[in-house]
C-alpha positions in Angstrom: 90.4 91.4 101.2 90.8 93.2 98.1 92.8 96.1 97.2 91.5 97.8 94.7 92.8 101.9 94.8 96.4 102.3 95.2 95.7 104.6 98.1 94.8 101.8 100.2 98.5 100.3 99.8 99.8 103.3 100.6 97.9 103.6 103.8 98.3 100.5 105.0 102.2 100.6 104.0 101.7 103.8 106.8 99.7 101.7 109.3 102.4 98.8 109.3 105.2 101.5 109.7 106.6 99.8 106.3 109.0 101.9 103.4 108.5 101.8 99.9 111.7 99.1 99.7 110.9 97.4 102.9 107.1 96.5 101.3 108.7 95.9 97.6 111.3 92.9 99.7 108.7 91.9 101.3 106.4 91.3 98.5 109.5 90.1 95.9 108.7 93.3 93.9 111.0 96.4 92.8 110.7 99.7 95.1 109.1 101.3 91.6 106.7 98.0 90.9 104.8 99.7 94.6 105.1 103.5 93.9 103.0 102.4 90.2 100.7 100.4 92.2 100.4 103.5 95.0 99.9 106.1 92.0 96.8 104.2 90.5 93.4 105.7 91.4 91.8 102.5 90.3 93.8 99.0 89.7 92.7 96.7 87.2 93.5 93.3 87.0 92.8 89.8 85.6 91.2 87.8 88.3 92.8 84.3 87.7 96.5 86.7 87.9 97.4 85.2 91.4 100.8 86.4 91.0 100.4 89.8 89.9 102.6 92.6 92.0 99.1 93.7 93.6 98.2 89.9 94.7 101.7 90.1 96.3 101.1 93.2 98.0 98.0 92.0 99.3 99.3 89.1 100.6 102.1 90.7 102.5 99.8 93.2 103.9 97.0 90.7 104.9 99.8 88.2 106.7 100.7 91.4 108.5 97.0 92.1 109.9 95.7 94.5 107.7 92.6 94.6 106.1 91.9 96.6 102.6 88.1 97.0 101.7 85.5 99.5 99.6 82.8 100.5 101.9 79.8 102.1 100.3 82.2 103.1 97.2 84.9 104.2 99.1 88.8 102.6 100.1 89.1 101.5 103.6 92.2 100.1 105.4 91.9 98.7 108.6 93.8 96.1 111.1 91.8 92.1 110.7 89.7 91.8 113.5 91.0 87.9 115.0 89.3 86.8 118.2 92.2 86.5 120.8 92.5 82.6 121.8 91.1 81.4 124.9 94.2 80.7 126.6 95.2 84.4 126.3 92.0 86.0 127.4 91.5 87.5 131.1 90.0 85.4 133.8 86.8 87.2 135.4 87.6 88.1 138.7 87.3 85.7 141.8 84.1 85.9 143.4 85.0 85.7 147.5 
């Protein structure tokens, strides 16, 4: 996952239901650190910077199930795909 348009934060800020503040407490960030990132048509950034406000972001937003991708050129959001584990799957039906 990579975010790399500030539109895709603030769509998947909308998908998890999640407020400017509530993302910049859960990232460690200030409410104006996210509304930057949001404004930014393209975000640039060093890619050893592991701790940048944008690696925070997407490690909020990926631990929540969201996915943030560029598909043919443009910015997609999306919930992660996970298989379901097999002890919460459904059973086929019985056979009598």
């Amino acid at each position: 996952m990579r975010i790399d348009d500030g539109r895709q934060v603030k769509a998947a800020r909308a998908i998890l239901g999640m407020t400017v503040q509530a993302l910049a407490d859960a990232a460690g960030l200030h409410k104006n650190s996210v509304l930057v990132v949001e404004a930014k048509k393209r975000i640039r950034r060093h890619r050893f910077d592991t701790n940048s406000g944008v690696a925070r972001i997407e490690r909020v937003v990926q631990e929540r199930g969201v996915s943030c991708d560029m598909v043919d050129g443009q910015p997609t959001v999306r919930f992660a795909t996970t298989p379901v584990p097999p002890k919460y799957r459904r059973r086929a039906p019985r056979s009598e």
